[in-house]
N, C-alpha and C positions, 0 to 999 in steps of 0.2 A: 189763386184761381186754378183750379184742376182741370187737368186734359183730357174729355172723356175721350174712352177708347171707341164709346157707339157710334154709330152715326146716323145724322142729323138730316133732314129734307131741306135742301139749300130753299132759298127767297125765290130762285126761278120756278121751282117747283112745284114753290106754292100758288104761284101767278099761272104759270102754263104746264100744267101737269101731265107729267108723260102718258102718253097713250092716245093724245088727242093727235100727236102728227107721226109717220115714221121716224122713230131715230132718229137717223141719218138728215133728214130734212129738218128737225126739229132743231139736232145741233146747227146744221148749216144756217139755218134763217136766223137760231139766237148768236151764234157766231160774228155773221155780218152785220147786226143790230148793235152787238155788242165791239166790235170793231169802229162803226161808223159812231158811237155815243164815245168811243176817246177819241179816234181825228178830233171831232167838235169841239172836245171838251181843251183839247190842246192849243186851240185857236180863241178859246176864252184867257184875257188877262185881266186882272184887276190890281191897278195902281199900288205898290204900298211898298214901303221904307225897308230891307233895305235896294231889293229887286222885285219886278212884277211877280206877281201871283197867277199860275196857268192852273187849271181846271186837270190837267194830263192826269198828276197823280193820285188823285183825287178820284178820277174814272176809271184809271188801271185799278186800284184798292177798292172800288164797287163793285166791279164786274167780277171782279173774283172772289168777293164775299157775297156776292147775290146769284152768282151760276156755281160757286166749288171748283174743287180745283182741278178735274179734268178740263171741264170745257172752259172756263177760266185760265189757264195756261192754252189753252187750243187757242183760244179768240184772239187772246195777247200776239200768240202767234202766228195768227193772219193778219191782226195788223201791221206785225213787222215786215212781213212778206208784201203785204198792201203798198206800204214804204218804201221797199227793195226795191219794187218794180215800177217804184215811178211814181203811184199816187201822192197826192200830198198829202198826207194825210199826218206829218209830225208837225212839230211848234214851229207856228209864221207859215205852215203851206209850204214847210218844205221838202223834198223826196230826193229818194236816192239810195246807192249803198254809200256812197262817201259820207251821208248823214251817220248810218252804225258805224261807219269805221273812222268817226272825226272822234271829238272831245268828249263830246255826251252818248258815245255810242254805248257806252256800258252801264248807264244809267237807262239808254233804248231795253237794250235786253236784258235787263235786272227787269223790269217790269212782267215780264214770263215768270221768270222767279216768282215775285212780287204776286202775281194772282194769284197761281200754284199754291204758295204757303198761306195769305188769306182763304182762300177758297177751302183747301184741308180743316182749315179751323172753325170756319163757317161748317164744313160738315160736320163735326164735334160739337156743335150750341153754341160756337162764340158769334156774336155779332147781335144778339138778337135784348141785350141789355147794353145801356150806356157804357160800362165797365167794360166788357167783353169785344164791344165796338173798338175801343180806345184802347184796348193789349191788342189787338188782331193788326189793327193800322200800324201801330208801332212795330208789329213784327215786319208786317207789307213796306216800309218805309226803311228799314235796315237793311232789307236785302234789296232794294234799289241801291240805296248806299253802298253794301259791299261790294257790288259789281261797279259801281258806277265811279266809285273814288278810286280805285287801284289803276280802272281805265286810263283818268283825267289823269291821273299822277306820269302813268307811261308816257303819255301825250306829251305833257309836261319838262319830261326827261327828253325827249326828244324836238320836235320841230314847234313846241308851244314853250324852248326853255327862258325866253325873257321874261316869260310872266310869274315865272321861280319869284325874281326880282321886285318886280311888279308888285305882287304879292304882299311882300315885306315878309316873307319866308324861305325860312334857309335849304327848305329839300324841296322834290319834285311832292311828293306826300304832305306836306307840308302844307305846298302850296293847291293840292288839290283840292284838300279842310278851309280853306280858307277859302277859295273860291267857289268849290260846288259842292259844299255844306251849309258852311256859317249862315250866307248868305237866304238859307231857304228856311229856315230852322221856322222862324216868325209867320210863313207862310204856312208848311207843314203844320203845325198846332193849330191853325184855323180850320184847314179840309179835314182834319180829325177831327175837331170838335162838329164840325158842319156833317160827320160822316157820323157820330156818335149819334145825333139828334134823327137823323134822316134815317139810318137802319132800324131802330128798335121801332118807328114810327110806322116804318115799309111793314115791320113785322103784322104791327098790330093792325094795321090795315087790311092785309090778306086775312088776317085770322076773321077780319069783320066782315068782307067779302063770302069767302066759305062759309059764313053762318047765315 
């Protein structure tokens, strides 16, 4: 699959095409829209083996394949700023800065990341086929990872070190893979698949609107 260097008219653009609000307003209002659609989406769980299934990543990997990646890393981050300052807006309702600077904090801010590099790719023509949906997620999904395993692992090494043990792993890295990977891998290929079907779908939808 090749990387075009053009660029593409993101999903928002197709839906609310600039010109119709200020800038400035236009980003703001899809900003908060887009903020307020992951709170929600992070307070949905669906049951399943081997940990719950939340909707979080799922919403961060849309919003920035369907806004691109400026306002897609901007939204990501209002809602961490949303977070910081109180609102509940992360998993179970819950806020604060101790939430970014706990376990999961680096899987919090991999999600900035995470839209950013969907969002660039989405301006390039991915997303808008089954195949290009499912490279773009899996790239939005590793850079959650990179930031979010090295975090857990520090954590780990520190004041979270009994779960080394715990675990059944012999390092802090180790034991990061095992508890905030392994565990999600089963869930992750579901919101992909759910993301492959629902993008190329969103596409051809707008194209039938426009006409």
């Amino acid at each position: 699959m090749a990387l075009s260097t053009g660029t593409f008219g993101t999903l928002i653009d197709a839906l609310v095409p600039a010109g119709r609000l200020p800038k400035a307003l236009r980003w703001a209002v899809l900003a908060v829209l887009g903020s307020a659609f992951v709170a929600l989406s992070a307070q949905v769980q669906v049951p399943l083996w081997p940990v719950p299934v939340t909707g979080q990543t799922f919403a961060v990997l849309v919003v920035g394949m369907a806004y691109g990646w400026r306002l897609g890393a901007a939204t990501l981050a209002l809602y961490l700023a949303e977070g910081a300052a109180g609102a509940p807006v992360f998993a179970q309702f819950s806020a604060g800065p101790g939430v970014i600077a706990g376990p999961t904090g680096g899987y919090i801010v991999g999600f900035v990341l995470a839209a950013a590099l969907v969002g660039f790719l989405a301006e390039r023509g991915w997303g808008r086929t089954v195949l290009s949906t499912i490279a773009a997620m899996l790239v939005g999904n590793v850079a959650i990872y990179l930031l979010g395993v090295p975090w857990l692992a520090q954590w780990y090494g520190g004041p979270g070190a009994e779960y080394i043990v715990a675990s059944g792993a012999e390092t802090a890295f180790g034991a990061a893979i095992a508890k905030g990977v392994v565990p999600f891998l089963v869930g992750d290929a579901l919101k992909l698949a759910l993301a492959a079907c629902l993008m190329p779908l969103a596409w051809r939808l707008s194209r039938a609107w426009r006409d």
